[in-house]
C-alpha positions as CSV (number, residue, x, y, z in Angstrom):
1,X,113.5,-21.1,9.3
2,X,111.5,-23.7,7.8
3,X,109.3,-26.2,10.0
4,X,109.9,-29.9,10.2
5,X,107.4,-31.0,7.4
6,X,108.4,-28.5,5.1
7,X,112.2,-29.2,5.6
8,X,111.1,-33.1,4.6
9,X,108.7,-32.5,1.8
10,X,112.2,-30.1,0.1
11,X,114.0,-33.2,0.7
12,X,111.7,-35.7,-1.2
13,X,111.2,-33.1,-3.9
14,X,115.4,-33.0,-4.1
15,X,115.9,-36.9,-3.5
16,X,113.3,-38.5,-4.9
17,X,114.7,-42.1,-5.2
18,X,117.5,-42.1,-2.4
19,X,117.1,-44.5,-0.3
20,X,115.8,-43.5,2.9
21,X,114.7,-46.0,5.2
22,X,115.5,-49.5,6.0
23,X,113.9,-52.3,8.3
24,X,114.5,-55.7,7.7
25,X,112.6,-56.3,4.6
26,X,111.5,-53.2,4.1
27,X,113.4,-50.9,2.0
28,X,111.9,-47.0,1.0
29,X,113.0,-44.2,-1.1
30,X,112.0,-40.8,-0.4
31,X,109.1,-40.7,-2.4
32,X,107.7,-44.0,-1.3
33,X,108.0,-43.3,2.6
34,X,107.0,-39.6,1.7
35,X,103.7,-41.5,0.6
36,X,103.5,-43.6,3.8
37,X,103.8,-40.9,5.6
38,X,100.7,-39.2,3.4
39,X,98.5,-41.9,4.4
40,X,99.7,-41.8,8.2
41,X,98.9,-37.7,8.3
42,X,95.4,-38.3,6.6
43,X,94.5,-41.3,9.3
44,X,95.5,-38.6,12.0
45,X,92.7,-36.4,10.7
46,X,90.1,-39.4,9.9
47,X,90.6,-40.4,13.9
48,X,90.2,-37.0,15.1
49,X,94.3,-35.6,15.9
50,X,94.4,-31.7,15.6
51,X,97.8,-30.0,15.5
52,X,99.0,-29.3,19.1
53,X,97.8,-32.8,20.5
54,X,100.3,-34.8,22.1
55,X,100.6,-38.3,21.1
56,X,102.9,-40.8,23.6
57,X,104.9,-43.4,21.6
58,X,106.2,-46.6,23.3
59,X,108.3,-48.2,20.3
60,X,111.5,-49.5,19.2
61,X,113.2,-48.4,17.0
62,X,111.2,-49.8,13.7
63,X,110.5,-48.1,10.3
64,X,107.0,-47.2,12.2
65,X,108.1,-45.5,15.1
66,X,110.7,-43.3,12.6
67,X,107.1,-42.8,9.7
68,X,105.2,-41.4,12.6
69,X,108.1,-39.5,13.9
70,X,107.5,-37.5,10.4
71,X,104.0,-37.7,10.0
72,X,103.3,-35.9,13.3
73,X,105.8,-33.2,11.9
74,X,103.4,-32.9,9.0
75,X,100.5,-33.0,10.8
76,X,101.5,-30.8,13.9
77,X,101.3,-33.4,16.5
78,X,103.6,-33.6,19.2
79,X,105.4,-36.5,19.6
80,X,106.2,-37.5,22.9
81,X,108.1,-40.4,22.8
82,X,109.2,-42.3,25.8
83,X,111.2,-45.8,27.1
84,X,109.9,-49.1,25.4
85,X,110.9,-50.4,28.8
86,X,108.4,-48.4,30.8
87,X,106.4,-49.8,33.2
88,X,102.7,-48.8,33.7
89,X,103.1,-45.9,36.4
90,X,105.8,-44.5,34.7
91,X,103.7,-44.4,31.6
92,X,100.9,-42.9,33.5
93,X,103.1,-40.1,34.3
94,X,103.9,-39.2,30.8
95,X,100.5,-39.3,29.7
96,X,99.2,-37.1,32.3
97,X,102.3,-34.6,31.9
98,X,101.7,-34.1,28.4
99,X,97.8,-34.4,28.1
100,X,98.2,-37.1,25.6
101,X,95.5,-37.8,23.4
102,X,97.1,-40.6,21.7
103,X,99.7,-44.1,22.4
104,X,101.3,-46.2,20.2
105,X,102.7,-49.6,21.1
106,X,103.8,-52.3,20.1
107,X,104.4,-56.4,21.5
108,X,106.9,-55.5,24.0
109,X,105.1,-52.6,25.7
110,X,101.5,-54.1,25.8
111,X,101.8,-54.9,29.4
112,X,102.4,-51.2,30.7
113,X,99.5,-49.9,28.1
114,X,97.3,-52.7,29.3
115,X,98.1,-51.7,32.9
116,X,98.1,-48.2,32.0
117,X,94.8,-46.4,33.6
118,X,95.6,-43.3,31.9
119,X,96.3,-45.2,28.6
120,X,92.5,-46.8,28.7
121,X,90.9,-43.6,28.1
122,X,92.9,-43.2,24.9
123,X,93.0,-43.6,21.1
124,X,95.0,-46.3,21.3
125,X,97.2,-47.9,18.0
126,X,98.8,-51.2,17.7
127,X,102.4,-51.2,15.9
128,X,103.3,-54.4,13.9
129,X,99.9,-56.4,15.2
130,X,96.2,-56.6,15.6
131,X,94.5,-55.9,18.8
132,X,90.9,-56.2,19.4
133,X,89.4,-53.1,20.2
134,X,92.6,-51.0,19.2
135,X,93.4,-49.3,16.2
136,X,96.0,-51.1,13.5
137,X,99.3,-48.8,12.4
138,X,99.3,-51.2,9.4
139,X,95.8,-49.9,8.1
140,X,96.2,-46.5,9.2
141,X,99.2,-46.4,6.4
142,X,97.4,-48.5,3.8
143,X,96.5,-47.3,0.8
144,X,96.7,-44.0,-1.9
145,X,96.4,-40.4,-0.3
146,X,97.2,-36.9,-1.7
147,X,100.7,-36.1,-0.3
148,X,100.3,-34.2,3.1
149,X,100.9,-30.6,2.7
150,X,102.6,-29.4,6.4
151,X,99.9,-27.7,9.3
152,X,102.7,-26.3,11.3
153,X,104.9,-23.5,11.3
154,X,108.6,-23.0,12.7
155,X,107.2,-22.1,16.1
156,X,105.4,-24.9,17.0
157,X,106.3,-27.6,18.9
158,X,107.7,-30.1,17.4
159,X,108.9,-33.0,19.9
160,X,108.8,-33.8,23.6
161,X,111.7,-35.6,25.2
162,X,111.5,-37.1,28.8
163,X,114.6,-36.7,30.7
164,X,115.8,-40.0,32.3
165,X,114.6,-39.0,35.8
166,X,117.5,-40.5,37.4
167,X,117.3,-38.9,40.7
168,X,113.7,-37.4,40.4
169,X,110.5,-37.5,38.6
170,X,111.4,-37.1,34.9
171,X,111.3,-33.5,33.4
172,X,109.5,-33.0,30.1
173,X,111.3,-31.0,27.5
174,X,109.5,-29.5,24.6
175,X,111.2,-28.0,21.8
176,X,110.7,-26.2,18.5
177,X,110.2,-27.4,14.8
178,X,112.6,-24.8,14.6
179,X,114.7,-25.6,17.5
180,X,115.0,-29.2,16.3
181,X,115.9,-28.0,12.3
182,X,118.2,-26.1,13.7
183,X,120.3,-28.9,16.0
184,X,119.7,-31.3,12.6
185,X,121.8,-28.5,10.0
186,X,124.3,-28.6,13.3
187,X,125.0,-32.0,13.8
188,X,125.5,-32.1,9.8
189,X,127.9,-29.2,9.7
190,X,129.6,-30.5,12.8
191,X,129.5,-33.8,11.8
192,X,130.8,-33.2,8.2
193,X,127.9,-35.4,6.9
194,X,127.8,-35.7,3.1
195,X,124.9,-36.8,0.3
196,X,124.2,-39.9,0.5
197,X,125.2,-40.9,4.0
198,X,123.7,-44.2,5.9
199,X,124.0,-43.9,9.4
200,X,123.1,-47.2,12.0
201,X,119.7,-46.3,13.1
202,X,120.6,-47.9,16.9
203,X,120.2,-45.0,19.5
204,X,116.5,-44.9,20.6
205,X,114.0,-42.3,19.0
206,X,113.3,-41.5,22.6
207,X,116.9,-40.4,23.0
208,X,118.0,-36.9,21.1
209,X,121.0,-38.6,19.6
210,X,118.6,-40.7,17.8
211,X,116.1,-38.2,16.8
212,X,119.0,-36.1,16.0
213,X,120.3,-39.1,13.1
214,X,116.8,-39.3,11.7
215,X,116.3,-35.9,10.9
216,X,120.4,-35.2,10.0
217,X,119.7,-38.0,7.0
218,X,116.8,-35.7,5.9
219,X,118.9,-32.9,5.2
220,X,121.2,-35.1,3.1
221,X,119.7,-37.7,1.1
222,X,121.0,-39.9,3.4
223,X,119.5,-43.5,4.6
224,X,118.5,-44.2,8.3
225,X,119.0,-47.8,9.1
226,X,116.9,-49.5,11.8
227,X,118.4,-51.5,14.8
228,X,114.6,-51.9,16.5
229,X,116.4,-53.0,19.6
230,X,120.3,-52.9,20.2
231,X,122.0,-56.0,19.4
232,X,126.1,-56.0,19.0
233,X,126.0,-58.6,16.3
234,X,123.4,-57.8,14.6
235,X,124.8,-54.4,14.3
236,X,127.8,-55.6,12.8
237,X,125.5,-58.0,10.8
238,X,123.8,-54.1,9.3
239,X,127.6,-52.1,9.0
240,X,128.6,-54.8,6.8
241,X,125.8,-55.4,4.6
242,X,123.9,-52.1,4.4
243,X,127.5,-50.1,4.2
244,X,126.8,-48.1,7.0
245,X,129.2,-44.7,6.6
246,X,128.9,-43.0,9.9
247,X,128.6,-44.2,13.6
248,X,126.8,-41.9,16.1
249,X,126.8,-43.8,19.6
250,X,127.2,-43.5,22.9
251,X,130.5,-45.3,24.1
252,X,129.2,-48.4,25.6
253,X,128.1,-49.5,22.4
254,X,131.4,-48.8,20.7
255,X,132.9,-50.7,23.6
256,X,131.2,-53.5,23.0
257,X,130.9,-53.8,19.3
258,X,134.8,-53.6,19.2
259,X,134.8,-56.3,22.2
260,X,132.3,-58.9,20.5
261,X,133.7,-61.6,19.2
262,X,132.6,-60.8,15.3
263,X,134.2,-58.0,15.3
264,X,137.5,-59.3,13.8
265,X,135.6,-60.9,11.1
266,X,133.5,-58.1,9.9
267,X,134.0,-55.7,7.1
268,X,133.6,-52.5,8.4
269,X,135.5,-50.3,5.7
270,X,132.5,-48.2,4.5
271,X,132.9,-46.7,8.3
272,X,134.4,-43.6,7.7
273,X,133.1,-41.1,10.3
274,X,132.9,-42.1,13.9
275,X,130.9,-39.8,16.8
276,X,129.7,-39.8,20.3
277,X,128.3,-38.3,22.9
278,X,125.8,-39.0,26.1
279,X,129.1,-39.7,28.6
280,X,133.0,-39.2,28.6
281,X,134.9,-42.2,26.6
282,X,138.3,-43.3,27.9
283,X,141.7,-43.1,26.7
284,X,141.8,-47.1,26.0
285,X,138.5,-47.2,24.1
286,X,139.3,-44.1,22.2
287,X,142.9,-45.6,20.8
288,X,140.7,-48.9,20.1
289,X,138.9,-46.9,18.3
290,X,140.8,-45.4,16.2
291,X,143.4,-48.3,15.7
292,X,140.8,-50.6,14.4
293,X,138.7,-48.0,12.2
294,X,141.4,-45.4,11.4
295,X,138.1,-43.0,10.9
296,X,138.5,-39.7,8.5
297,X,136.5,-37.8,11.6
298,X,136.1,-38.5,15.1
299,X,133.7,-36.2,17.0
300,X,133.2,-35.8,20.5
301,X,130.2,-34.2,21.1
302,X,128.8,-32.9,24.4
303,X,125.1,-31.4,24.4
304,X,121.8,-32.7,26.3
305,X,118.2,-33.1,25.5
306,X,117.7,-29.3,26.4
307,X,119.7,-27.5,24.1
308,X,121.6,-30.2,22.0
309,X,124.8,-28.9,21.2
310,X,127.5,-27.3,24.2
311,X,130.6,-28.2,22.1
312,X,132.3,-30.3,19.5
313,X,135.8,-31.9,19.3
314,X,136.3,-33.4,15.6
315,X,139.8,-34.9,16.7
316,X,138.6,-36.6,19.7
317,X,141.4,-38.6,19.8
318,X,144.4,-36.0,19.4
319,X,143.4,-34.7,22.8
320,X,141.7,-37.3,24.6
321,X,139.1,-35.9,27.4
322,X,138.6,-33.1,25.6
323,X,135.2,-31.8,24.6
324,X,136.3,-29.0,22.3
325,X,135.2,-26.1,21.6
326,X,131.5,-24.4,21.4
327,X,129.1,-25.6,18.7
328,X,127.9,-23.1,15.6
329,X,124.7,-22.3,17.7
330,X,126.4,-21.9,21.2
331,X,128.0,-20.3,23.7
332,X,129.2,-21.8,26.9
333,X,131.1,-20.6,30.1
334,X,132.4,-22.5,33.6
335,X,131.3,-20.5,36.7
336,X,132.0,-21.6,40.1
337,X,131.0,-24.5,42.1
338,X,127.4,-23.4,43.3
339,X,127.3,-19.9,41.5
340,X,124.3,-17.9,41.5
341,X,125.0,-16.1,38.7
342,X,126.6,-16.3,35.2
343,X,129.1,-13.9,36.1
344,X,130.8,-15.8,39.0
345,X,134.0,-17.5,36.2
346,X,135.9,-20.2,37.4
347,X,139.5,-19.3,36.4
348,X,141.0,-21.2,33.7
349,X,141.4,-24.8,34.9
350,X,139.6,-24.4,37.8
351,X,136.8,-27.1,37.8
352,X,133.4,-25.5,37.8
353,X,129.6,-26.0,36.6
354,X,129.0,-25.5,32.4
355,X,126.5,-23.6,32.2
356,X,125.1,-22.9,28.1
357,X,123.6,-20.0,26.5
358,X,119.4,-20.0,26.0
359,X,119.8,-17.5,22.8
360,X,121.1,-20.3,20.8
361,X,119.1,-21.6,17.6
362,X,118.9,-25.1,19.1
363,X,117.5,-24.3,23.1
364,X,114.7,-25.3,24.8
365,X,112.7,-22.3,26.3
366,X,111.9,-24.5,29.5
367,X,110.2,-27.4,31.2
368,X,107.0,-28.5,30.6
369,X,104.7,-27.4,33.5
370,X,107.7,-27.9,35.9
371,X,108.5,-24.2,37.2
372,X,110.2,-25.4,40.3
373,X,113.1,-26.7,37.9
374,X,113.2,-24.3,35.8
375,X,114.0,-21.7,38.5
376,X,116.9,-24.3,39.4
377,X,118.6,-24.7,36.2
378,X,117.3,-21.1,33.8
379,X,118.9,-17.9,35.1
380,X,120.4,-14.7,33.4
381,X,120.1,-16.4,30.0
382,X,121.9,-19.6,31.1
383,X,120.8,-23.5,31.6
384,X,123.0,-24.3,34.3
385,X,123.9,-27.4,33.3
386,X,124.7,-29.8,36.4
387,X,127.9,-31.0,34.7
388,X,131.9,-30.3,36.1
389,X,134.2,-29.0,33.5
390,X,137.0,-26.7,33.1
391,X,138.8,-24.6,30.1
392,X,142.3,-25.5,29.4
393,X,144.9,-23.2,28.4
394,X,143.8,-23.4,24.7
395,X,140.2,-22.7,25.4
396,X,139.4,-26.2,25.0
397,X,136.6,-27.8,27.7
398,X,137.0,-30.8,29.5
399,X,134.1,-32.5,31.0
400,X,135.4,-33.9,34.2
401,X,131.4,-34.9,35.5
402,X,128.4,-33.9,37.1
403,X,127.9,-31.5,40.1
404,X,127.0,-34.7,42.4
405,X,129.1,-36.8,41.3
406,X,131.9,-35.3,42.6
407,X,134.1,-36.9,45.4
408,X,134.9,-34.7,48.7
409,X,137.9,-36.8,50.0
410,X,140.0,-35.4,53.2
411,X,138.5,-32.2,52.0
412,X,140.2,-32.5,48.2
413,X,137.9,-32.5,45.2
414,X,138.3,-35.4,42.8
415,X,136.9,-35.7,39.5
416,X,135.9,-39.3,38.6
417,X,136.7,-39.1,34.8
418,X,140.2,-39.0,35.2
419,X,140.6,-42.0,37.4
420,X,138.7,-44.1,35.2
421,X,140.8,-42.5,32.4
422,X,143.8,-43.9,33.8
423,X,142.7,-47.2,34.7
424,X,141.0,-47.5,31.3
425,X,144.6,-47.6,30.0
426,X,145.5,-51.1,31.9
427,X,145.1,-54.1,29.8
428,X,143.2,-56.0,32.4
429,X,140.9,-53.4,32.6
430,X,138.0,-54.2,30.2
431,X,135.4,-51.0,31.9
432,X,135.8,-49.2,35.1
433,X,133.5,-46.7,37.1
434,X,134.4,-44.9,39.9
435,X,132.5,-43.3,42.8
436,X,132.7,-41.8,46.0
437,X,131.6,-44.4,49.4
438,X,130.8,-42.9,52.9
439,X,134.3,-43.3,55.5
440,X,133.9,-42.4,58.5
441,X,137.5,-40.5,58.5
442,X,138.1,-39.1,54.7
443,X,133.8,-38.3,54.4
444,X,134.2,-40.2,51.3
445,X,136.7,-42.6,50.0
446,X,137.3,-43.5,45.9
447,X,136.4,-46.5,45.0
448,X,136.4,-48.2,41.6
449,X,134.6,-50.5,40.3
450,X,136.8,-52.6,37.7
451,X,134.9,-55.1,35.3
452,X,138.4,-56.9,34.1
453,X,139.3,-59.4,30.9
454,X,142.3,-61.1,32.9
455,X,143.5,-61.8,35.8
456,X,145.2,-58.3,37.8
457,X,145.2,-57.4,41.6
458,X,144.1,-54.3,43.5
459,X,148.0,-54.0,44.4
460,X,148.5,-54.0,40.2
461,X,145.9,-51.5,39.5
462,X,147.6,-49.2,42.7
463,X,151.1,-49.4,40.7
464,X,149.8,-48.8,37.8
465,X,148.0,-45.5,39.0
466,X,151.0,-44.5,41.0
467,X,153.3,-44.8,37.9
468,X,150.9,-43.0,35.2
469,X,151.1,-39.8,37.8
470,X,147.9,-39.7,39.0
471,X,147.9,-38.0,42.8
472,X,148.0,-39.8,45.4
473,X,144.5,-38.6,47.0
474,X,142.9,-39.4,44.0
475,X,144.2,-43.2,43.6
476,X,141.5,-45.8,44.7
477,X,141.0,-46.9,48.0
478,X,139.0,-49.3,47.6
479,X,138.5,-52.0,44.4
480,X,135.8,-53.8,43.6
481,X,135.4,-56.2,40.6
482,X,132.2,-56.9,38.8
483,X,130.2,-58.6,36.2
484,X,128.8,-55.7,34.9
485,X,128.3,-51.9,35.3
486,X,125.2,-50.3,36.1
487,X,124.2,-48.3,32.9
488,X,120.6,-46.5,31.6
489,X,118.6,-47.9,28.8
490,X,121.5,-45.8,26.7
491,X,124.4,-46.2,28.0
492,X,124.8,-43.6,30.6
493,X,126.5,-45.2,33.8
494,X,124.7,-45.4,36.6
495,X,127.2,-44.3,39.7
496,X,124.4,-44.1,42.0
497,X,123.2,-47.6,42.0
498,X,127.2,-48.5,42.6
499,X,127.1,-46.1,46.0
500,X,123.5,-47.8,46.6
501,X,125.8,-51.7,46.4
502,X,123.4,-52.5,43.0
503,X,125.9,-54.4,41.3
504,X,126.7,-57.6,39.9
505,X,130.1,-58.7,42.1
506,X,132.4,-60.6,40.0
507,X,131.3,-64.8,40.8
508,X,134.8,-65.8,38.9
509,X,138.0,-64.4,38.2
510,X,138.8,-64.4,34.5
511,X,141.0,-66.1,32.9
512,X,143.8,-65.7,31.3
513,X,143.7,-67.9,28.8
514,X,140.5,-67.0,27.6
């Protein structure tokens, strides 16, 4: 298996002029970024970066956060990459975790470096400005340099990812050059990628689905297009005019670049490949989806930052809710609510934990320095995954949630997928989320919380549940409407800031002639 640096110094020597990289104004083949990169690897030596050393990133997602993604490949550095939104404790953490040697930052995370005690004892780099004291990106990529041969092999580490820490201190995950190589030539296959592709460069490089788009152009002569920080126009604005072919995002941002108002008026026709992963998508946005795009391939794909592919559905929309089969490099099973063991199978269609084979080409090996969670979630061979799921009849998964979201209602469980499945289906109904509230009789009662584009009732949404079939102990009890829905930095809802009451209640009714 070839390393990261290696796998993009075969890719300059086969695409020498393809384009490769786009920002704004700047625009760089192969073999010009190939020598930005050069000059970034050298400055790593000139300021005293050995292979091995960690260096935290704080950027957006800008041609210099996706150079020094590569140059650290070539020069053996770990990246550790980590929310543009962090605050300064939360940045301290990271540091410490990893035994950074290194930050980079730019304007909109000065104030948590500059607040940062752990970042003041630091080689410190400004991106995209000058800052006394600090060292300038700008000159560290100046000038003429040999081209950087690679200092790592396969087996060295390659990346750190943070896990969002949603319910605890986050986890760090470091993984392979080989390891990451491997998930790249995956999401290709998978993905049905071809030479030449441009993909829309808007999930974060501190995500794995964006990580996973920059290297996947690598291996394909393919362009990465920046969106430094997410924008639904100006994302339609970059589809039209750089001809983006494939989509990879998480389905809030499909949601709302089919919702914004430009939509209608841009040309999106070079489109031709949609995927997503990161949460379930609903029926509705699904046949939006395909209705307006009428994509050659539409891939649901279900992985995590620990071993990046479970399983791939390439028709998404033929059988909505459906996750598909195992990827190339996996194996997955369903065991039993709380199993102990590998071996405990949930029957078919009986909701269970996913758990994932470690053997595969693309797994972690474990935390970093966090034994206490690796003994919760690494046994027999598996990562016990924390997500519900169950195998249909034709071996296909379905990924109904996670372990604690479920809902315990009069003793019944209740997925909350499926409810907001069905009422993603009603018109009125522009996103929903569902959860589980404390009652004093049922334990817990469902409750959705309905963000709506018109002008429907509780007593509306309840017919329409009862007529689409949906049982009757799984039907809301309780509706809420709301401005918004609590989501991460990437999409990922929230549910338990909607148990917690952090919401925005709706201040007006829509509507209808809006």
């Amino acid at each position: 298996m070839l390393d990261l640096g290696s796998s993009f110094v075969a890719s300059v020597a086969r695409d020498p002029d393809a384009l490769a990289l786009v920002d704004g104004d700047v625009r760089l083949t192969y073999r010009q970024w190939y020598g930005k990169i050069s000059s970034l690897v050298a400055s790593f030596d000139r300021i005293g970066l050995r292979p091995g050393d960690h260096v935290v990133t704080v950027l957006q997602n800008r041609w210099e956060a996706a150079t020094l993604h590569w140059a650290c490949q070539l020069a053996g550095l770990v990246i550790t990459p980590i929310n543009w939104r962090a605050k300064a404790d939360e940045l301290d953490f990271c540091i410490d975790n990893a035994g950074a040697h290194a930050v980079f930052y730019q304007d909109v995370s000065t104030n948590a470096v500059r607040n940062s005690a752990r970042a003041a004892s630091l080689l410190r780099i400004a991106v995209g400005m000058n800052v006394d004291g600090d060292l300038a990106f700008a000159e560290m990529v100046e000038g003429s340099t040999p081209d950087a041969l690679p200092q790592a092999g396969a087996d060295a580490w390659s990346i750190m990812l943070y896990t969002s820490g949603t319910t605890s201190r986050p986890k760090g995950v470091p993984r392979r050059h080989r390891a990451e190589r491997a998930a790249a030539v995956a999401h290709v296959t998978q993905n049905l990628y071809g030479r030449g592709e441009r993909t829309l460069g808007a999930m974060p490089l501190y995500h794995t689905m964006g990580v996973r788009s920059l290297l996947a152009m690598s291996l394909i002569g393919g362009a990465f297009i920046c969106l430094p920080r997410y924008d639904t126009r100006e994302a339609l604005a970059l589809i039209e005019r750089e001809k983006i072919s494939n989509l990879y995002l998480v389905p809030t941002l499909y949601h709302d670049l089919v919702h914004h108002e430009a939509f209608a008026a841009t040309d999106i026709s070079s489109v031709r490949k949609l995927g997503f992963a990161g949460a379930s998508m609903t029926d509705g946005l699904l046949k939006k989806l395909v209705d307006v795009f009428n994509p050659e391939l539409f891939v649901n794909h279900y992985g995590s930052s620990e071993i990046y592919t479970f399983t791939i559905d390439q028709n998404a929309s033929a059988k909505p809710g459906s996750a598909g089969k195992a990827g190339i490099n996996q194996h997955i099973k369903v065991v039993r609510i709380n199993a102990r063991s590998a071996d405990e199978l949930a029957a078919p269609g009986e909701e269970g934990e996913i758990i994932a084979s470690l053997a595969g080409d693309e797994a972690f090996e474990g935390y970093w320095r966090r034994p206490e969670a690796d003994a919760k979630a690494l046994r027999e061979g598996w990562y016990f995954t924390g997500d519900t799921g169950f195998i249909d009849s034709d071996g296909d998964l379905f990924v109904t949630g996670r372990v604690d979201d479920m809902i315990i209602t009069g003793g019944e469980n209740v997925s909350p997928v499926e409810i907001e499945s069905c009422l993603s289906l009603h018109p009125a109904v522009s996103e929903v989320a569902v959860v589980g509230l404390a009652d004093e009789k049922w334990g817990k009662i469902v409750a959705a919380f309905v963000k709506r584009n018109r002008t429907v009732s509780e007593a509306e949404l309840e017919q329409f549940c009862r007529a689409s079939g949906l049982a009757n102990f799984k039907r809301p009890r309780r509706y809420v409407f709301v401005d918004a829905i609590p989501k991460s930095p990437v999409g990922k809802l929230l549910r338990r800031l909607l148990v917690a009451g952090e919401y925005e209640a709706e201040r007006l009714p829509p509507s209808d002639a809006a």
